[in-house]
DOKOLVO-954992 format. One line per 8 residues: number of its first residue (from 1); for each residue z, y, x of C-alpha. Coordinates in Angstrom, 2 decimals. Each point is the difference from the previous one (the first is absolute). Example, Ala and Ser with C-alpha at 12.3 -4.5 7.8 and 13.67 -1.06 7.14 Angstrom:
% DOKOLVO-954992
1 = 7.80:-4.50:12.30 ~ -0.66:3.44:1.37
END
This chain:
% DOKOLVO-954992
1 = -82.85:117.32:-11.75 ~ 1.74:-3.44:0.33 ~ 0.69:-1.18:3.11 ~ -0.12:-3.76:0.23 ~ 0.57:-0.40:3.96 ~ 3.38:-0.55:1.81 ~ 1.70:-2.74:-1.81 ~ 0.35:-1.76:3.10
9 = 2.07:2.59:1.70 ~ 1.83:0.46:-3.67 ~ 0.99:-3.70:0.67 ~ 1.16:0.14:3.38 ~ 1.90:3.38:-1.06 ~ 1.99:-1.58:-2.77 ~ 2.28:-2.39:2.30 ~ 1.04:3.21:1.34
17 = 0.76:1.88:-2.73 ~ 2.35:-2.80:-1.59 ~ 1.64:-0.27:3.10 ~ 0.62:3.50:0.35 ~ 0.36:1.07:-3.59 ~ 1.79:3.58:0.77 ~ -2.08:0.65:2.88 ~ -3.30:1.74:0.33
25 = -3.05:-2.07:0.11 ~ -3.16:1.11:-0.29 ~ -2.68:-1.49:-1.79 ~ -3.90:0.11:0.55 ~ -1.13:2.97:-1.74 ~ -2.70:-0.11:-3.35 ~ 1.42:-3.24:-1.31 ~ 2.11:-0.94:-3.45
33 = 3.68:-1.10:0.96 ~ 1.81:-2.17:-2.56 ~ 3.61:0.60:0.75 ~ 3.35:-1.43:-1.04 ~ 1.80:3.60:-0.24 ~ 3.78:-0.68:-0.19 ~ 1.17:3.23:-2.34 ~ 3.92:-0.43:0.40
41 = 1.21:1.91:-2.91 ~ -1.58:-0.14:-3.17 ~ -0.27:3.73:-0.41 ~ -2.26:0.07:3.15 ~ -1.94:-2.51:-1.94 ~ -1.02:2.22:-2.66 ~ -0.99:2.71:2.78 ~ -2.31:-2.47:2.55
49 = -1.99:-1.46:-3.92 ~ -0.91:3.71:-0.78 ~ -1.18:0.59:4.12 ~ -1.58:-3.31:1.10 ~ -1.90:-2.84:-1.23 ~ 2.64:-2.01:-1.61 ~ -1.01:-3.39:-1.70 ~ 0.95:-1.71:-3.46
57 = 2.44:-2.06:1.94 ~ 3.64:0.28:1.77 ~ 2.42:-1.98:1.59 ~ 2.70:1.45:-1.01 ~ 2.45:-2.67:1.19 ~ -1.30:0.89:3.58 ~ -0.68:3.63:-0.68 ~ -3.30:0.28:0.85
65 = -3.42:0.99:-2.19 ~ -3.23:-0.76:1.16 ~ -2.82:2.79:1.05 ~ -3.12:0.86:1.01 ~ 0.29:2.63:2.69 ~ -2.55:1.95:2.56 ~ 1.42:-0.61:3.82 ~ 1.01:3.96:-0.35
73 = 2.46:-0.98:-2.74 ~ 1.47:-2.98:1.22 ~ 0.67:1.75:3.23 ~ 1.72:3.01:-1.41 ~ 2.34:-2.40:-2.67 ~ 0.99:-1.80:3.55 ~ 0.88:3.52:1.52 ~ 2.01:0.61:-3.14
81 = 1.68:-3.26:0.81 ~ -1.30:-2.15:-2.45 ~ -0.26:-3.38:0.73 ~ -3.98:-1.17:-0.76 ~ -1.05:-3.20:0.75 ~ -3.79:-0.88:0.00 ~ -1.03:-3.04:-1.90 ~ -2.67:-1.46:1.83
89 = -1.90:-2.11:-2.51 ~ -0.40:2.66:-2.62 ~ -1.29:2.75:2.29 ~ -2.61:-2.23:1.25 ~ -0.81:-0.80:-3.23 ~ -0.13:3.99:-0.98 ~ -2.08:0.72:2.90 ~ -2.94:-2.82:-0.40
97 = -3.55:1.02:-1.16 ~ -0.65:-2.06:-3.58 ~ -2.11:-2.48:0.71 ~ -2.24:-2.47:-2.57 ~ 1.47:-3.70:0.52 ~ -3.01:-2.11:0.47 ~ -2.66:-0.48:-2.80 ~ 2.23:2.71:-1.64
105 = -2.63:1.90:-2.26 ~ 2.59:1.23:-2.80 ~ 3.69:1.93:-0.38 ~ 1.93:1.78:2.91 ~ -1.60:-0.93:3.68 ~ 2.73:-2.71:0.99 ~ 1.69:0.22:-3.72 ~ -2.72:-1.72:-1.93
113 = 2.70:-0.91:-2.64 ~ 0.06:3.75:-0.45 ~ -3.30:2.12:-2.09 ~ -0.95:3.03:1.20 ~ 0.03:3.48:-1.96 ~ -3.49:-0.70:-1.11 ~ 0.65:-3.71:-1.31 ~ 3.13:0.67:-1.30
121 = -2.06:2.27:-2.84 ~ -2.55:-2.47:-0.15 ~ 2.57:-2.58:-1.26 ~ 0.94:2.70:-2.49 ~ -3.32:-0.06:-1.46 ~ -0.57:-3.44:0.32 ~ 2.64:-0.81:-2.15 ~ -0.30:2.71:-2.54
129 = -3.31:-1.40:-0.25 ~ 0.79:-3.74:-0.71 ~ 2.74:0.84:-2.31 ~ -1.14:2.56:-2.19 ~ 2.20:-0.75:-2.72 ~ 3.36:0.27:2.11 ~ -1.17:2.45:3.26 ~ -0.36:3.38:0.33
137 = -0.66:2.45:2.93 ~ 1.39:3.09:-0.20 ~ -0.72:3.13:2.31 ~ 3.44:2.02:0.05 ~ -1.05:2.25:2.58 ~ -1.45:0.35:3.68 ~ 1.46:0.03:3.58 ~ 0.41:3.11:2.73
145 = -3.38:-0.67:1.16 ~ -1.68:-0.28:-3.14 ~ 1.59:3.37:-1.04 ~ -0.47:1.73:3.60 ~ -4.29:0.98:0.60 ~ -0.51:-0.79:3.64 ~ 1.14:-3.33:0.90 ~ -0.21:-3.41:-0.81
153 = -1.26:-1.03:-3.55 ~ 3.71:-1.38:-1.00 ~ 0.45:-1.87:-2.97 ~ 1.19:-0.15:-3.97 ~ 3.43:-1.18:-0.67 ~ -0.99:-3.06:-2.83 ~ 2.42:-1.35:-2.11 ~ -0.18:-3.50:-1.19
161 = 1.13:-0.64:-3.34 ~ 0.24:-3.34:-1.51 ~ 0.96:-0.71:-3.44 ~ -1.61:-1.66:-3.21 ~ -1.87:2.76:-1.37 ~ -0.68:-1.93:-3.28 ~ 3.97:0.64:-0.93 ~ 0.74:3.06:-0.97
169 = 3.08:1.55:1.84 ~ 2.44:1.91:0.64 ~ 0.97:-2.01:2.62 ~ 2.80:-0.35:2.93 ~ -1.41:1.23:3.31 ~ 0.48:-1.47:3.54 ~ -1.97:2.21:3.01 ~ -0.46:-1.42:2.97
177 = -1.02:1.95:3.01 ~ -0.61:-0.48:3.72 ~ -0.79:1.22:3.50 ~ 1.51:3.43:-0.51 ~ 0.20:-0.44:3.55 ~ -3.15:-0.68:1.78 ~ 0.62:-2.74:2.72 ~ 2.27:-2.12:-1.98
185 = -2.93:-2.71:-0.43 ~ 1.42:-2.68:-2.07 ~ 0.92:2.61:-3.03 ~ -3.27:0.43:-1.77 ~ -0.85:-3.88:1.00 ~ 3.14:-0.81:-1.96 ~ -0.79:1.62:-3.17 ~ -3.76:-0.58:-0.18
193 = 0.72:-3.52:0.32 ~ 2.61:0.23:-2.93 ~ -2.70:1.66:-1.36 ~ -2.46:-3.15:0.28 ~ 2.53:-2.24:-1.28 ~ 0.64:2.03:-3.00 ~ -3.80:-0.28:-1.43 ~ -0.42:-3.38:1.36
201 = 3.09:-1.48:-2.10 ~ -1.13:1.74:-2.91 ~ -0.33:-1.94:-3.02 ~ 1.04:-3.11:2.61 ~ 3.69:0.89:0.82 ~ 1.84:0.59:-3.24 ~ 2.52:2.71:1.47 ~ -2.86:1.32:1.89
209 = -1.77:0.06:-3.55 ~ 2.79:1.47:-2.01 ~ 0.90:2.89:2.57 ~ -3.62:1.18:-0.02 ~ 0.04:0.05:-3.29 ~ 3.12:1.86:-1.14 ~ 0.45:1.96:3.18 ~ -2.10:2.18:2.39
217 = -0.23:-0.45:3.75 ~ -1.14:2.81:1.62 ~ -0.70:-0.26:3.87 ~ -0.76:2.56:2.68 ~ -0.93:-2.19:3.15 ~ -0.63:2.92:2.52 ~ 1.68:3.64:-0.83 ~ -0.93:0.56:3.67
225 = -3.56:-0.60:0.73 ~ -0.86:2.67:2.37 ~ 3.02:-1.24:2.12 ~ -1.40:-3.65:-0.67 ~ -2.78:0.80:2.17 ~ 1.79:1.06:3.30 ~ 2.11:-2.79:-0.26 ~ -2.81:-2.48:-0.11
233 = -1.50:0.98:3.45 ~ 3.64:-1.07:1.33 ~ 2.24:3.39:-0.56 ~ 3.56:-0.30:-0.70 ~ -0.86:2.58:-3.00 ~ 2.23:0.89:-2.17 ~ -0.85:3.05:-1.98 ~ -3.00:1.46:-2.07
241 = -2.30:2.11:2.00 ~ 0.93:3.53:-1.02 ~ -1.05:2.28:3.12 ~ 0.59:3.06:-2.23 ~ 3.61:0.65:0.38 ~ 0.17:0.42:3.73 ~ -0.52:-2.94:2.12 ~ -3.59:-1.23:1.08
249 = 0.95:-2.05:3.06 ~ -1.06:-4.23:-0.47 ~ 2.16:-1.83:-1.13 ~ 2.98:2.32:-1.18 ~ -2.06:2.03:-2.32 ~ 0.67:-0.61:-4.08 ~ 2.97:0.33:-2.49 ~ 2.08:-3.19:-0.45
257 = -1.10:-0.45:-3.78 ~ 3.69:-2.02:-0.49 ~ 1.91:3.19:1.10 ~ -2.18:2.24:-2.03 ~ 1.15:-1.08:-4.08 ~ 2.03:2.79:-1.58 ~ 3.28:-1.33:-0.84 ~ 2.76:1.70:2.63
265 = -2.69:0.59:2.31 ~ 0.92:0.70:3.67 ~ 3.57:-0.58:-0.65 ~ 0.05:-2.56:2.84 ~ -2.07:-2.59:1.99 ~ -2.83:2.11:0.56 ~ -1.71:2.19:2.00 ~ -1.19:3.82:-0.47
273 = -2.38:-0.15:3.25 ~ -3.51:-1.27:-0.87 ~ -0.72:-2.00:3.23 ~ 3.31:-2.03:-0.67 ~ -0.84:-3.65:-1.82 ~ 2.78:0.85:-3.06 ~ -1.89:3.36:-0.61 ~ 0.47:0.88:-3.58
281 = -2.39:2.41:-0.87 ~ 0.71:3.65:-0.46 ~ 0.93:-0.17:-3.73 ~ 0.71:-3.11:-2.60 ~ -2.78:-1.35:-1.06 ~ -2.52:1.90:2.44 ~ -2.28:-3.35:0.77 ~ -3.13:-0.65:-2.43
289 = 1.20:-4.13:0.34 ~ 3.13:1.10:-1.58 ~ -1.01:2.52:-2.17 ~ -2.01:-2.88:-1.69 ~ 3.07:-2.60:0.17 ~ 1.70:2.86:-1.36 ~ -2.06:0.11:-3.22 ~ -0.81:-3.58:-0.37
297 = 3.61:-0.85:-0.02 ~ 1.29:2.78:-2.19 ~ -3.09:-0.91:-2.75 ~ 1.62:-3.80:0.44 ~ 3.79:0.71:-0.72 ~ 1.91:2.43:-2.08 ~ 2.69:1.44:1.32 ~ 3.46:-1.83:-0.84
305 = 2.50:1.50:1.95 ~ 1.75:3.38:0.00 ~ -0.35:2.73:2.64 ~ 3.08:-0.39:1.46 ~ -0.21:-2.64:3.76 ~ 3.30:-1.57:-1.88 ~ -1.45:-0.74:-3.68 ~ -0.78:-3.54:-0.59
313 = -3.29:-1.50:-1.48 ~ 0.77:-1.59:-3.60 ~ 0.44:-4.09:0.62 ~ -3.03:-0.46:-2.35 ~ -2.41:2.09:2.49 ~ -3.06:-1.43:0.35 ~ -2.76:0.02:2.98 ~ -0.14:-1.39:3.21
321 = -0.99:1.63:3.83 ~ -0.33:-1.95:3.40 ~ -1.28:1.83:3.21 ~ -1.05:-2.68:2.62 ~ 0.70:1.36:3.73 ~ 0.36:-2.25:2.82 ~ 1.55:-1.25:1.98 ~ 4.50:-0.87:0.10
329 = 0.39:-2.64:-2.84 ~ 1.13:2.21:-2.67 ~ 0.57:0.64:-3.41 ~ 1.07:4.09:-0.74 ~ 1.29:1.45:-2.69 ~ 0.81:3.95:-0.39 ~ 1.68:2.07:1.62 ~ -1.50:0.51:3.03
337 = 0.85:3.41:0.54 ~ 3.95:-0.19:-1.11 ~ 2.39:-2.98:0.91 ~ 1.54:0.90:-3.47 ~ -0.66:-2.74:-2.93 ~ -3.17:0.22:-1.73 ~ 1.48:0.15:-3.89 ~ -1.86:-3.39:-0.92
345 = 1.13:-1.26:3.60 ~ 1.23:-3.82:-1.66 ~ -2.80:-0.04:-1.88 ~ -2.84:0.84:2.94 ~ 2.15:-2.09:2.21 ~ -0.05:-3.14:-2.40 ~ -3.78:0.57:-0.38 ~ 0.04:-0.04:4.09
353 = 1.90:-2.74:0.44 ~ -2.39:-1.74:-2.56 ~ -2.82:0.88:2.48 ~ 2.19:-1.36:2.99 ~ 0.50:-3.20:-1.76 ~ -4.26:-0.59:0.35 ~ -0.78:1.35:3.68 ~ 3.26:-0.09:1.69
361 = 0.30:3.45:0.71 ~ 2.87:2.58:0.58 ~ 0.70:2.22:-3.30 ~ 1.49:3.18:0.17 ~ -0.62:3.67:-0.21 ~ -1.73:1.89:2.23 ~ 2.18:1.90:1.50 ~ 1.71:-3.16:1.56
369 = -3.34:-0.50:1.91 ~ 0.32:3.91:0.84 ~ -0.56:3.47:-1.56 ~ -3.04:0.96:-2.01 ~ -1.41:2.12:-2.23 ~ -2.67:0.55:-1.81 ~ -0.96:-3.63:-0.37 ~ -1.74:-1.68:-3.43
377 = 2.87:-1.83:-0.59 ~ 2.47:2.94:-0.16 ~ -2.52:2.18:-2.24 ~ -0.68:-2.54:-2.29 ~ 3.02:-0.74:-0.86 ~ 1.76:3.89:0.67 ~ -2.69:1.18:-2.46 ~ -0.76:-2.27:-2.23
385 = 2.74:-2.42:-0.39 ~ -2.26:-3.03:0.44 ~ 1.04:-2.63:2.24 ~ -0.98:0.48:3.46 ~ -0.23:-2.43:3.03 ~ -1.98:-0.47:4.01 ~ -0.47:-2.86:1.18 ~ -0.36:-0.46:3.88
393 = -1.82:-3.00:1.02 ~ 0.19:-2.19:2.48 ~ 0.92:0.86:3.85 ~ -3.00:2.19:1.06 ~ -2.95:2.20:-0.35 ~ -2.78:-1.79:1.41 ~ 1.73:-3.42:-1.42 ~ -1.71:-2.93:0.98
401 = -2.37:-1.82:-2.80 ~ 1.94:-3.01:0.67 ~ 3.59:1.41:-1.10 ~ -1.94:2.01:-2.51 ~ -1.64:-2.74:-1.68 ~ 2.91:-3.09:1.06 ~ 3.17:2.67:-1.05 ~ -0.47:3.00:-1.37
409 = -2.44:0.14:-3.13 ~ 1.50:-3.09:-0.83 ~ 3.53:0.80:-0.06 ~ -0.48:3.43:-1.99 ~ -2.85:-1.33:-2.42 ~ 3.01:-1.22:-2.42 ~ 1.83:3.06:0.55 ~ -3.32:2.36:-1.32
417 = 0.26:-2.46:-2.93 ~ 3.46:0.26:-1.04 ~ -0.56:3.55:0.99 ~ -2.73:0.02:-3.22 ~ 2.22:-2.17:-2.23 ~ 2.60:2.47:0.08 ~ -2.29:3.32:-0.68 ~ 1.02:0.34:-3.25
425 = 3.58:0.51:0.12 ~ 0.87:-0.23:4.16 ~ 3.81:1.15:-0.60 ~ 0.75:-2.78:-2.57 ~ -1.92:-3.58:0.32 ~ 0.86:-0.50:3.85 ~ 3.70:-0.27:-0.99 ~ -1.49:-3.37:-1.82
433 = -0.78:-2.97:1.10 ~ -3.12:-1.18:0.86 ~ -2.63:-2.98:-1.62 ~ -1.00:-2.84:2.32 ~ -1.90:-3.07:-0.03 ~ -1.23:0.83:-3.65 ~ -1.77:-2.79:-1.71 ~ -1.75:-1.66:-3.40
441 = -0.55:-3.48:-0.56 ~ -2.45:-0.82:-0.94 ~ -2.19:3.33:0.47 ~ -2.91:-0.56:-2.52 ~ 0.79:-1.54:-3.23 ~ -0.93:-0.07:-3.38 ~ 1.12:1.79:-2.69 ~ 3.70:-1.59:-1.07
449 = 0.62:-1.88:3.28 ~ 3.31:1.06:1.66 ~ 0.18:1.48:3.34 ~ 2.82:-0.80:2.61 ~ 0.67:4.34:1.16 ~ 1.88:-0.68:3.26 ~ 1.80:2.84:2.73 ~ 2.56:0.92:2.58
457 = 2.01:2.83:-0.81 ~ 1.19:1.69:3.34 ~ 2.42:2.98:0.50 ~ 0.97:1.20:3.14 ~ -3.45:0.19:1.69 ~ 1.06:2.59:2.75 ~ -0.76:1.09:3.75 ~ 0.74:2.23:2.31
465 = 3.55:2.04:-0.15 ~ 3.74:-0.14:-0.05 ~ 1.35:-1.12:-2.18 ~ -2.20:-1.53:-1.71 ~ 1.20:-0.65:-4.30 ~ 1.35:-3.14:-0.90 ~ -2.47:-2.31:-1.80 ~ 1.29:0.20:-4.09
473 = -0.55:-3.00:-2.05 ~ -3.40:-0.15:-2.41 ~ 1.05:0.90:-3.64 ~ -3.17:-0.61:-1.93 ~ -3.69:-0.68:0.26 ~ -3.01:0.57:-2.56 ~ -3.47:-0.11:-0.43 ~ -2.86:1.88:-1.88
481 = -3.41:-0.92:-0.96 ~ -3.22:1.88:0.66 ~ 2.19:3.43:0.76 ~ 2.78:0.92:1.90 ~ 3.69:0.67:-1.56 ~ -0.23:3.91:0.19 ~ -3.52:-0.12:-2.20 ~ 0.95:1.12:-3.48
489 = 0.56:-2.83:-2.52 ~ 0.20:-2.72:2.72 ~ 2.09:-2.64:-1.27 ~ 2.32:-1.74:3.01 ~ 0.93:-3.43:-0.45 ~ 3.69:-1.25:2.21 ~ -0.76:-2.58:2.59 ~ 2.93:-2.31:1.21
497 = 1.80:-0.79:3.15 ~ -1.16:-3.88:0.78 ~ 3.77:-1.10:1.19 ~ 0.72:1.63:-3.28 ~ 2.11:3.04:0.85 ~ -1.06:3.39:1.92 ~ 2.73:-0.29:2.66 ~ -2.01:0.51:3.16
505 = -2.11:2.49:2.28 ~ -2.80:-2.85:-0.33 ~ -0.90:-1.39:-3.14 ~ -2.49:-2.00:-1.23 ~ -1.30:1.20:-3.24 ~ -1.91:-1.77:-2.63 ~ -1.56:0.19:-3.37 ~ -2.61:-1.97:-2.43
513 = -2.99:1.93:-1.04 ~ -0.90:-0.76:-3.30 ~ -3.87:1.13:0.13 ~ -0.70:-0.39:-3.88 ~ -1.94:2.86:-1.36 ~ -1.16:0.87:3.63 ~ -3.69:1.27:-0.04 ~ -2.36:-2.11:2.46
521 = 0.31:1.64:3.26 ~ 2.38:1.32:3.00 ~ 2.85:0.86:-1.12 ~ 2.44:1.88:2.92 ~ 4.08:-0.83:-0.28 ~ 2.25:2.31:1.70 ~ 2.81:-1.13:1.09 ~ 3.13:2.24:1.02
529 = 3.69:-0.62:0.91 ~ 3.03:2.12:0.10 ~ 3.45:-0.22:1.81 ~ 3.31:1.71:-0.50 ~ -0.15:3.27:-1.73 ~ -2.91:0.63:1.20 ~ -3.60:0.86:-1.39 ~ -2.58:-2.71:-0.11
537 = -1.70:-0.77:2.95 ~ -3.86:0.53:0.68 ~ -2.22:-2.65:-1.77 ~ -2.24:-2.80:1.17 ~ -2.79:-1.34:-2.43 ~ -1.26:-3.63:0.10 ~ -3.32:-0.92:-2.46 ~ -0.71:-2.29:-2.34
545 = -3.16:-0.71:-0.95 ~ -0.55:-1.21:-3.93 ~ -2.96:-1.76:-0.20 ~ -2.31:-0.10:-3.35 ~ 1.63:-2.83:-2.39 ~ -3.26:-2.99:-0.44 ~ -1.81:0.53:-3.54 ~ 1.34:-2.89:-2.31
553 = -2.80:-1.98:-1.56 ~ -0.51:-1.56:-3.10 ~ -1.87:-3.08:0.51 ~ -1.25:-2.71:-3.37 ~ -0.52:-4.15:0.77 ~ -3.78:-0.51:-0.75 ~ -0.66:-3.09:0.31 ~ -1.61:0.68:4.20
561 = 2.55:1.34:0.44 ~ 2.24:3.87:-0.19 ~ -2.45:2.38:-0.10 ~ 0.96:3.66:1.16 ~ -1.65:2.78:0.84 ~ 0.86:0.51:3.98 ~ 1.26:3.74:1.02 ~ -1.01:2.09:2.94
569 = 3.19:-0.27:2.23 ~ 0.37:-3.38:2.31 ~ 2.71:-1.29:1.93 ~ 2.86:-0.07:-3.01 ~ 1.72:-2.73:-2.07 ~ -1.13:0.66:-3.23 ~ 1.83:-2.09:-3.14 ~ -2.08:-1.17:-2.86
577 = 1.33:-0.49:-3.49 ~ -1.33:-3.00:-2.00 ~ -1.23:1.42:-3.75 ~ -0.09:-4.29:-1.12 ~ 3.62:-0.39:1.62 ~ 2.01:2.85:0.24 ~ 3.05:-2.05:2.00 ~ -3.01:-0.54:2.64
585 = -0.27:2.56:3.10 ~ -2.20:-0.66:2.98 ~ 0.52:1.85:3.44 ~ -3.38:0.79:1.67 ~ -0.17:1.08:3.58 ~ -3.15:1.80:0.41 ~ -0.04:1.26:3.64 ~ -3.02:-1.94:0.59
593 = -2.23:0.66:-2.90 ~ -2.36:3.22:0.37 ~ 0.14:3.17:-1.84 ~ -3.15:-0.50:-1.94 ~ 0.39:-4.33:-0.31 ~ -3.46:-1.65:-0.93 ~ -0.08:-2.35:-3.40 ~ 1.60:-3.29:0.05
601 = 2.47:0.78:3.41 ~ 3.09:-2.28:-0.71 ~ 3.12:-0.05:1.22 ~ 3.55:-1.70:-0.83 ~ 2.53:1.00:-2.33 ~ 3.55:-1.72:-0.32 ~ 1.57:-0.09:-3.21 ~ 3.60:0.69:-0.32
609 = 0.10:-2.26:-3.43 ~ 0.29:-3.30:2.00 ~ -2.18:-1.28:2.88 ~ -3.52:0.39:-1.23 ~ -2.14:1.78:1.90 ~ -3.40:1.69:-1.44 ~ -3.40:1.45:1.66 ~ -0.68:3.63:-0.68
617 = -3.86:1.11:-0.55 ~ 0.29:3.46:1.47 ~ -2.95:2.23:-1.98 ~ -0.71:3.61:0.85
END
């Protein structure tokens, strides 16, 4: 099946081939050959993606893609007189066995960083577990395998979905799915990690608190499992592992599940012959993975566009889709199939460039990367209206757990949070500015004791194209308490610029809370911004924390002494009010006296009538 030897004569081939780059060379035969395939025009582009082995990533500065060929293809692009240059470092990497790293006993042999099929699904239910009250599993269908009697077991395709289930919805809907494609490793990592962050900040974070609350998360972490599989013993797989439709040779059999959605199918980018890697399938749709994508996604979103490829979503569209695909640091938008506009092209770019602003990448649509069709991105949005985008991680398949773990969750953790901020209304609150550095002094307090409500307002928080908007000045900031401004009845309350005037693309905003009347408890403040004409920006919550006000006694001068009767709770300055005197108060700190205090404990008490101090007899 795989063939693992040769990578030495590979290596002593490749100086060769770049010297020669027109010429015939011949590789060794039964190996994987990652290429730099310089395309010339871009129309011949388009033809060599829908032949060969073309990856999420192009120079096209230099004109070149890069590609996984067999030794019979690269030698019959150089007899067409295509210049292919072997890159010596990835096709020794494509061509080595997997093997554990010492005292390795979890995750991908050499990838450790990485969970297998297996443990991916027992995070799943690890978590659902531990977080009943905000994690469900949900099976939304099964893979080729698990369909197909025969063969390997395969697997369900689960659904994570994590929400407050205690509040009562409807609410905006962000689905996150990954590893369409089966040997892009760091995808599902990506999002199950999200996924750990998102139930560990719960009721800890207050944004993480307040979007599982009013909004769903719903997260596919592997729509590819079968695939999964192949590409865990080392394969440079790609596709499911449909052997139905025609091919049954290892590796090229399977349909290329992101060439196999039904919007504009097989206009472009893809392949009708089943061996070849962009393989879509002989009809829309014709994959059980999808199928089930299909119906999970349509259940999620109503459809809010018209049938026409020119009508625009309405601005107030809600619903959110990313697609995670390595690797080419990018962000894509629709169309992938078309290089005309997408309708809502300024507001999926602004989204984009939103993204770009948190992991550095390059935003644009996918057909500046190349054609495609058939792809999530492009359905979701063709069909539904909802806003659509892939992201492509990182700089390669097999990336190392260093960059993974160093670079790349990192840098596109913040962007799968703004990503769930904006959920609600995606077209709209990315043309706002943005909430930083949010805080509440002090944040516990008693009833009636102000709070300092501190931010930065921020506009112009954007990555990743040309040209990029200018930065517009902040016009206003507000806050809520306990609910977010679109909540019905939620009263809004102005905050102010500190310098005293909104004249900048930075502000500092501020505002005294006046916590009178607020129950004993968290309380969450939201905080959001707007600048220009545009719509408010996505919120950030701070908490504040009221704590129970200290039960006011009534005390009466005996002649031992006050006498009270002492209450359950401890470590609270309690005031006692003279019956003989009533200009006398004393102040009692009782953080040292038990909960149940024996007869005859004293303590001090300082009157505020003079200087005279008095012994208290505490009795139960």
């Amino acid at each position: 099946m795989r063939v693992a030897s040769g990578i030495l004569l590979v290596a002593a081939a490749v100086e060769s081939a770049v010297a020669q780059s027109a010429a015939t060379v011949s590789p060794p035969r039964g190996t994987n050959l990652i290429v730099r395939l310089y395309y010339g025009d871009r129309t011949r582009l388009d033809e060599l993606v829908s032949r060969y082995d073309v990856f999420e990533s192009a120079n096209h500065a230099a004109g070149f893609v890069e590609a996984r060929l067999s030794p019979g293809e690269f030698t019959a692009l150089q007899q067409s007189g295509y210049r292919v240059e072997i890159d010596p470092t990835l096709t020794e990497s494509a061509n080595e066995p997997l093997q554990p790293l010492p005292d390795q006993f979890a995750g991908i042999p050499g990838f450790p960083c990485y969970r297998t099929v297996e443990e991916n699904f027992a995070t799943l239910d690890q978590i659902a577990t531990n977080h009943p009250g905000i994690a469900s599993l949900v099976d939304i269908g099964n893979s080729w395998d698990k369909v197909t009697a025969g063969g390997p077991a395969g697997f369900d395709l689960r659904v994570l979905v994590l929400s407050n289930k205690s509040r009562p919805g409807p609410k905006p809907r962000f689905f996150l799915m990954a590893e369409h494609h089966a040997r892009e490793l760091t995808t599902t990592e990506t999002v199950l990690r999200f996924a750990e962050e998102l139930v560990a900040g719960y009721n800890v974070d207050a944004d993480i608190t307040w979007l599982l609350d009013y909004y769903e998360i719903h997260i596919l972490p592997m729509a590819n499992p079968d695939g999964r599989k192949w590409a865990e013993l080392g394969y440079y797989w790609r596709k499911n592992t449909d052997s139905a439709n025609g091919c049954t040779n290892i590796p090229g059999l399977g349909t290329d599940l992101n060439r196999n959605l039904g919007h504009n199918w097989g206009l472009g980018g893809s392949s009708g012959s089943p061996c070849n890697e962009t393989y879509r399938g002989p009809t829309p749709f014709s994959e059980p993975e999808n199928q089930a994508i299909r119906d999970y996604v349509r259940a999620l979103f109503a459809d809010q566009r018209g049938p026409l490829d020119s009508d625009a979503a309405p601005t107030n569209a809600t619903g959110l889709v990313i697609s995670v695909h390595s690797y080419s640091q990018l962000v894509l938008y629709p169309w992938g199939w078309t290089t005309n506009p997408a309708p809502n092209l300024t507001a999926l770019r602004t989204l984009g460039g939103r993204f770009g602003y948190f992991n550095r990448y390059t935003v644009q649509p996918g057909i500046a990367l190349y054609a495609t069709s058939g792809t999530v991105d492009d359905w979701v949005y063709g069909e539904l209206g909802v806003a659509s985008y892939t992201f492509e991680l990182g700089t390669a398949f097999f990336e190392a757990c260093t960059n993974f773990q160093s670079t790349i969750y990192p840098s596109n953790r913040p962007a799968l949070y703004y990503a769930a901020k904006a959920c609600r209304q995606p077209y709209l609150n990315p043309a706002g500015p943005d909430v930083l550095q949010v805080s509440a002094i002090p944040a516990g307090v008693q009833p009636g004791t102000s709070v300092a409500l501190n931010a930065v307002a921020a506009s112009g928080r954007s990555f990743g194209y040309s040209p990029l908007p200018p930065a517009p000045n902040i016009t206003a900031a507000r806050y809520s308490v306990d609910n977010p401004s679109w909540v019905t009845g939620v009263v809004t309350h102005a905050m102010s610029a500190a310098d005293g005037s909104f004249n900048s693309s930075n502000e500092l905003v501020s505002a005294t809370l006046d916590t009178t009347g607020w129950s004993p408890g968290r309380h969450a403040v939201f905080i959001e911004a707007r600048s220009g004409g545009a719509d408010w920006g996505v919120p950030t919550a701070v908490f504040v924390n009221v704590q129970p006000a200290p039960p006011l006694l009534s005390a009466s001068l005996q002649p031992a002494g006050i006498v009270l009767s002492w209450p359950s709770a401890t470590n609270a300055l309690y005031t006692l009010l003279s019956t003989t005197n009533p200009a006398a108060t004393f102040s009692v700190l009782a953080s040292n006296i038990p909960a149940q205090p024996p007869n005859n404990l004293f303590t001090d008490a300082v009157s505020t009538v003079g200087a005279r101090f008095y012994r208290l007899r505490i009795e139960p």
